[in-house]
C-alpha positions in Angstrom: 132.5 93.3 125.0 130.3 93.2 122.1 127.0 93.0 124.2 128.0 95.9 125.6 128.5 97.8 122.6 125.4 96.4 121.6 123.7 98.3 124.4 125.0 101.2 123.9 124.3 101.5 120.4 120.5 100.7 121.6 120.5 103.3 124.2 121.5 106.1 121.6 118.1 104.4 119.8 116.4 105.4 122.6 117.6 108.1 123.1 117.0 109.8 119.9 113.4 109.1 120.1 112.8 110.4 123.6 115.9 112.6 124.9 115.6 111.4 128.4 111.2 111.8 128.7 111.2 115.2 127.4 107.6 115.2 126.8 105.5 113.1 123.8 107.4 111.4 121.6 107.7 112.6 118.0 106.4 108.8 116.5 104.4 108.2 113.4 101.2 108.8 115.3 100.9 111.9 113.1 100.0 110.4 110.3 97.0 108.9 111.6 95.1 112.2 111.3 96.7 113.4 114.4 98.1 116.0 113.4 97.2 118.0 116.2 99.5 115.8 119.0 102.3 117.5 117.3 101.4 120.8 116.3 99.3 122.9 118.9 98.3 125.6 115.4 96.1 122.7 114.8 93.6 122.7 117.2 90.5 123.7 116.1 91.5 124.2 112.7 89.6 120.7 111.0 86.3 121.6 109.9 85.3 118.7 113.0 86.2 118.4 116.7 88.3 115.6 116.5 89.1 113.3 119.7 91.8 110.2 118.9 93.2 107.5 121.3 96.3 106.2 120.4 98.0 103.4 121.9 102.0 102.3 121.1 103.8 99.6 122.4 107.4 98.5 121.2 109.7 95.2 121.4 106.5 92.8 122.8 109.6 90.5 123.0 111.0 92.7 125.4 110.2 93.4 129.1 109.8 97.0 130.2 110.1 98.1 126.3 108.7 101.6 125.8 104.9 102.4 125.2 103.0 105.1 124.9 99.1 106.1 125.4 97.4 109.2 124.7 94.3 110.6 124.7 93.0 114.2 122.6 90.4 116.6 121.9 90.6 119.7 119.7 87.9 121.9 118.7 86.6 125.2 117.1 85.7 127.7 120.2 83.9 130.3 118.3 84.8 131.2 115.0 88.6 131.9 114.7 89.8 130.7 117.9 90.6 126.6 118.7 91.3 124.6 121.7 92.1 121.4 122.8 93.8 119.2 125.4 96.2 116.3 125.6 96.5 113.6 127.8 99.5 110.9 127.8 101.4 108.4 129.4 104.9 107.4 128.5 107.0 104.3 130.1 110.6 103.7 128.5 112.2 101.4 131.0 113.2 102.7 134.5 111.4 106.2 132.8 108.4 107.5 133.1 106.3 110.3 132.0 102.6 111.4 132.5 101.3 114.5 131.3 98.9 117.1 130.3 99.0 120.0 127.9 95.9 122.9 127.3 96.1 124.7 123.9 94.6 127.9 122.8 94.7 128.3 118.8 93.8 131.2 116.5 92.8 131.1 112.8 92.8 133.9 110.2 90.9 132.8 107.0 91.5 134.5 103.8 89.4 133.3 101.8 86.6 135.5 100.0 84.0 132.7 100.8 83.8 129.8 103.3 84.6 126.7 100.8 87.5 127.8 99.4 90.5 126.8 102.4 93.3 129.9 103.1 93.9 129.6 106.6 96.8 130.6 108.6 96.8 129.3 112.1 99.0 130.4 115.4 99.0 128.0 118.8 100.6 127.7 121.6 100.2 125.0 124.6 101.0 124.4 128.3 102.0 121.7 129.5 102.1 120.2 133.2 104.7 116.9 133.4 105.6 114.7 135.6 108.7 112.5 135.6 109.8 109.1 137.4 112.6 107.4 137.8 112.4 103.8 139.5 115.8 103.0 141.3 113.9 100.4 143.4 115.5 97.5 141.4 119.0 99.5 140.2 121.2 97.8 143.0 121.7 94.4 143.8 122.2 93.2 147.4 125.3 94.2 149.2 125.5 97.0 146.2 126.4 100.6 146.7 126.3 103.3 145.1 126.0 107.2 146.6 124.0 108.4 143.3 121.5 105.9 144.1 118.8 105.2 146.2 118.1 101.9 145.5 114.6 102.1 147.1 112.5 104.9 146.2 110.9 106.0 142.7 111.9 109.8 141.8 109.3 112.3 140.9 109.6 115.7 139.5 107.0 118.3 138.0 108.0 120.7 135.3 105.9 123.1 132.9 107.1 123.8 129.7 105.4 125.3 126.6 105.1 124.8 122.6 104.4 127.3 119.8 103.5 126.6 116.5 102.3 128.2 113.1 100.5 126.2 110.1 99.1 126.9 106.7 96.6 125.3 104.8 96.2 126.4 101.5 93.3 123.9 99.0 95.8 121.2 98.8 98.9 122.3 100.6 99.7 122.5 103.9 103.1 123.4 106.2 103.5 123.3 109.9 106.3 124.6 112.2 106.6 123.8 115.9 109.3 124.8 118.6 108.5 121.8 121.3 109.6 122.5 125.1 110.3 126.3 124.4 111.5 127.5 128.1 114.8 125.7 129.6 113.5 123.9 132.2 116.1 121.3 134.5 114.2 118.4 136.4 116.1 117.6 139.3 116.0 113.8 138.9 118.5 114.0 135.9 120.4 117.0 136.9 123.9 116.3 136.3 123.1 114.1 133.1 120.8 116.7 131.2 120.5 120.2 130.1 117.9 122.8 130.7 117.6 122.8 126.9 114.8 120.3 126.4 113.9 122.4 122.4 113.4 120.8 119.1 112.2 122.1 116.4 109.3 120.4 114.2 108.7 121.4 110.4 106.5 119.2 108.6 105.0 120.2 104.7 103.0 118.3 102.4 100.5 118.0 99.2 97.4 116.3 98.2 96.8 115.4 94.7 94.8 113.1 92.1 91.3 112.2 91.1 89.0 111.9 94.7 86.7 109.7 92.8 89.6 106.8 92.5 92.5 107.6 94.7 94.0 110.9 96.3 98.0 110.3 96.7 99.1 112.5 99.8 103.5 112.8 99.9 104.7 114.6 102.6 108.2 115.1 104.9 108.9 115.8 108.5 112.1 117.4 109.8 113.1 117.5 113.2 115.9 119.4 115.0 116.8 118.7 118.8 118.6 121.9 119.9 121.1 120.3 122.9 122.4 117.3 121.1 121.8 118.5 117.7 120.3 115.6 116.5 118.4 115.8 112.8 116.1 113.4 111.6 113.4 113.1 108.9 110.3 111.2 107.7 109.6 111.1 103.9 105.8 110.0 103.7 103.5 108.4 101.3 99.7 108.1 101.8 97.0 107.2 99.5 93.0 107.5 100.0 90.6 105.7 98.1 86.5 106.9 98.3 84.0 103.9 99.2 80.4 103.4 99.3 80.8 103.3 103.4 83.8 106.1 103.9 87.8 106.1 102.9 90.0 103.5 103.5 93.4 104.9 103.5 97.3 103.6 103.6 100.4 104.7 103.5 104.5 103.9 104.1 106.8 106.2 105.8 110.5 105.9 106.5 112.6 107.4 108.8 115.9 108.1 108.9 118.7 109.9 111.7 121.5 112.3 110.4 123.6 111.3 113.1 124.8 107.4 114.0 126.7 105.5 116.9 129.2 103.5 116.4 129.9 99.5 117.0 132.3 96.5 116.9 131.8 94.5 114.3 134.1 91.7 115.4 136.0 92.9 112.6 136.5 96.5 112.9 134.4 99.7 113.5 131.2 100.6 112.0 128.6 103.0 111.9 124.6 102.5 111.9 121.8 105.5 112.1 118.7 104.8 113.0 116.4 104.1 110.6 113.1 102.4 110.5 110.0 101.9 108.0 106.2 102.4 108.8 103.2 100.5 106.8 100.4 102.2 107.9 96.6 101.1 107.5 93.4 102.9 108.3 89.5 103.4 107.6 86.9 106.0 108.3 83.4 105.1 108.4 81.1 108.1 108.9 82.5 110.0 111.9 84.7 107.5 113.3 88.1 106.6 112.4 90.5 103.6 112.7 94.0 103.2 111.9 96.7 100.3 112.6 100.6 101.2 112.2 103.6 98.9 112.4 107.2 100.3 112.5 110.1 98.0 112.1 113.7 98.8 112.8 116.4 98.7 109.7 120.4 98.1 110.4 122.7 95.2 111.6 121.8 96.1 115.1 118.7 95.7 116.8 117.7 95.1 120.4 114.8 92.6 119.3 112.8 91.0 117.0 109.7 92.6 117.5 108.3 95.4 115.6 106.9 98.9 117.0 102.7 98.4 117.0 100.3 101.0 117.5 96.4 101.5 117.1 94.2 104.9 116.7 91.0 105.1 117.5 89.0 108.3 116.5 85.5 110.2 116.4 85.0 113.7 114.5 81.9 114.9 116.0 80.0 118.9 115.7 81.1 118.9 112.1 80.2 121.8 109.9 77.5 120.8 107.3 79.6 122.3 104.2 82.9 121.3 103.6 85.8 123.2 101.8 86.6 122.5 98.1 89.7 121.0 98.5 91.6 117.7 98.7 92.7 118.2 102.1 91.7 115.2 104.8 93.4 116.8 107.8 91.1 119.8 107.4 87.8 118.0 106.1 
């Protein structure tokens, strides 16, 4: 009995992270000066092109445990507009997700002069998606079940779209994002999901100290998804510290769920949300760009041991030659 409720607890876990594949995961990958897989008003809007590789993978204890991989560009094309493209692949157990999205940004400076940062930025991006579901392995022999195949892996295509807005202002900065804008129903899960696949992304943050010894960098992420009305938010430190050879660069972030599930204790009932904390460890030398992230799971309940691993891997290339006055890393 208590395995079971063990499971479900998990599931909900999962769930909250991915709502049944609904496109890329909203991880911690943001923070690794990737701002742009989340927020398509950010393409083009660095003073670089910026292409980052990013690979997750969760619960190495655990066979079929989610993991993620993607791959992005984002540039200046000319001198207001911005594009870029996303590539990823997503595997949560019998799920499966691989993708593409395009992005077209725009940028209105307001600035009297090209140093000083005062930028408002608008994006939107398509996205193509396809989804699997494996039922090769969901019956046992003798097994039936008329939902279920039991021999084929389910595919279905979808195209959804994101819009976002950002500001960057010197040493501020504020993003919103509406993720999966159109109600779109994939056929594989129809019965268990809505066409409502929307959530809502604000993120805001400030840059401050001395860049000669360290820059400190707090920020927060909110996120809103609009079917099940789940709420969660990241509260973020980073720090940045100038070297003879480039920045290194840390930070912690900790994430926390408004909503919870419920378990037997043994004892009675309780309650856990999902929570989790994120070190986070990086360097940039010249024009490239590395960054290591571990996320570990908080509460009584956990489906393993192992923690959530990921690595970045970036290059900034066609950067312009004079940088704004600013404490603002994302944008230099």
């Amino acid at each position: 009995m208590y395995s079971n409720i063990r499971y479900f607890v998990i599931c909900f876990f999962v769930s909250f992270w991915t709502y049944s594949q609904e496109g890329i995961p909203v991880y911690s990958d943001y923070l690794s000066d990737n701002y742009y897989l989340l927020h398509p008003s950010m393409a083009g809007a660095s003073n670089c092109a910026k292409l980052r590789l990013t690979a997750r993978k969760q619960w190495f204890d655990q066979q079929d445990a989610p993991s993620l991989q993607t791959a992005s560009f984002n540039g200046r094309l000319g001198e207001k507009a911005g594009g870029g493209i996303i590539l990823f692949n997503d595997r949560n157990g019998y799920h499966s997700q691989k993708g593409v999205k395009l992005t077209y940004a725009y940028h209105l400076m307001f600035s009297r002069d090209e140093i000083d940062l005062n930028q408002l930025s608008f994006g939107i991006s398509g996205g193509l998606i396809q989804s699997n579901l494996d039922e090769t392995s969901f019956l046992q022999s003798g097994d039936f079940d008329p939902t279920v195949s039991g021999t084929i892996v389910q595919k279905d295509s979808y195209f959804n779209v994101d819009f976002g807005m950002s500001y960057n202002y010197l040493d501020f900065y504020v993003h919103g994002t509406i993720k999966n804008a159109i109600e779109t129903r994939r056929e594989i899960y129809s019965g268990y999901e809505s066409d409502n696949l929307r959530k809502f992304i604000l993120s805001t943050g400030y840059i401050f100290g001395d860049k000669n010894r360290i820059l400190w960098e707090p920020s927060v992420l909110f996120q809103y998804t609009s079917q099940t009305t789940e709420k969660a938010v990241d509260l973020n430190m980073k720090a940045y510290k100038s070297m003879d050879f480039g920045t290194l660069w840390g930070g912690l972030s900790y994430r926390t769920s408004f909503d919870g599930a419920e378990f037997n204790t043994g004892n009675g009932t309780s309650k856990q949300r999902y929570q989790s904390i994120s070190p986070i460890v990086g360097v940039n030398y010249k024009n490239f760009m590395f960054a290591y992230t571990y996320s570990h799971l908080g509460g009584d309940v956990k489906f393993g041991t192992g923690g959530f691993h990921q690595i970045t891997l970036g290059l900034n290339l066609f950067c312009k030659r004079e940088k704004y006055e600013c404490n603002c890393p994302a944008i230099n």
